[in-house]
C-alpha positions as CSV (number, residue, x, y, z in Angstrom):
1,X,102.0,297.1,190.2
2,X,99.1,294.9,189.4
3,X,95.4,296.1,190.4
4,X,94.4,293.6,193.4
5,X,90.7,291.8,192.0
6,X,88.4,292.4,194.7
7,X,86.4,289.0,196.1
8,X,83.3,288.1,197.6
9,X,82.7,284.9,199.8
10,X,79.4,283.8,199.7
11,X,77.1,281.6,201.9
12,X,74.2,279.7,200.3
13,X,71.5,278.5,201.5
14,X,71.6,274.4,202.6
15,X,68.2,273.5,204.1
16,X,70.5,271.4,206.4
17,X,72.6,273.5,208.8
18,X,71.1,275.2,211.7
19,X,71.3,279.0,212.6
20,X,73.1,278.5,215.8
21,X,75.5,276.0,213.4
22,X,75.8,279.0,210.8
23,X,76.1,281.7,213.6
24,X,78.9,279.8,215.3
25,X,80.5,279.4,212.1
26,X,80.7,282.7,211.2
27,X,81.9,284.2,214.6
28,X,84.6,281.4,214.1
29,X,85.9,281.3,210.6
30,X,84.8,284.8,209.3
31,X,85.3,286.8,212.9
32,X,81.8,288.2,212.1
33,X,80.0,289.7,215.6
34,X,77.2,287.7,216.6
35,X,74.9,289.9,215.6
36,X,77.0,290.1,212.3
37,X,76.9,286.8,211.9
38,X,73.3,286.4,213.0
39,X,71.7,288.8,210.2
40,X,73.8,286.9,207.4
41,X,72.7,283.8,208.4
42,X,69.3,285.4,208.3
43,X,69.9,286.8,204.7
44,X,71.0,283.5,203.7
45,X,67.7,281.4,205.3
46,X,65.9,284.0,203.5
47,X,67.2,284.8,200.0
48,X,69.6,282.3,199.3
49,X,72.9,283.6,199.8
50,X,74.8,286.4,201.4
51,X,77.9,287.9,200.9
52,X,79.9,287.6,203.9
53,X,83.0,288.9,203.3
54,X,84.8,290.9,201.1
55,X,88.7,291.3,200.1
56,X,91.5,289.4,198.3
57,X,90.8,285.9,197.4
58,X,94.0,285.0,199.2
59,X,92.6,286.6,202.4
60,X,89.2,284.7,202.0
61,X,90.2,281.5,200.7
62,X,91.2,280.1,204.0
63,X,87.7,281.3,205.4
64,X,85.6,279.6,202.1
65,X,87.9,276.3,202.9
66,X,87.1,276.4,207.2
67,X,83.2,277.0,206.1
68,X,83.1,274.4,204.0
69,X,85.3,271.7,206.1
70,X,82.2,272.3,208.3
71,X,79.5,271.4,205.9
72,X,78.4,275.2,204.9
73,X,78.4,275.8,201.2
74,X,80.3,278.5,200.6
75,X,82.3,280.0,197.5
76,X,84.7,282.6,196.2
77,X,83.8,285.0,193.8
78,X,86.2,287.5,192.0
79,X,85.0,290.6,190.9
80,X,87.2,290.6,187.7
81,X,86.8,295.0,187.7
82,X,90.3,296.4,188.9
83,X,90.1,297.9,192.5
């Protein structure tokens, strides 16, 4: 059985979107908690980027694509150390 590669999606920073946008988002997409959702986009406006979720890039690929459908820029990293 193969090792599963554990992923990261990750918000960036866009000068563009609003918090409320980003918060709305993330409650939608990610099924963060508002307050969740609230302190990433926070950590985002603040340093750049944020790791939102973590897991399979399967499981978060559909979550990157819905973020960035509605202008967030967000991407998938793998974490190429076996979990």
């Amino acid at each position: 059985m193969m090792p599963s590669l554990q992923s990261n999606l990750v918000l960036y920073n866009d000068d563009v979107n609003s918090f409320e946008w980003v918060i709305d988002c993330l409650v939608k997409e990610c099924f963060h908690h508002p307050i969740q959702a609230e302190q990433c986009a926070y950590l985002v406006h603040y340093t750049g980027q944020c790791i939102i979720k973590v897991g399979d890039a399967a499981e978060l690929k559909p979550m990157c694509d819905a973020l960035v459908t509605k202008g967030l820029h967000a991407q998938i990293h793998i974490n190429h150390e076996a979990v």
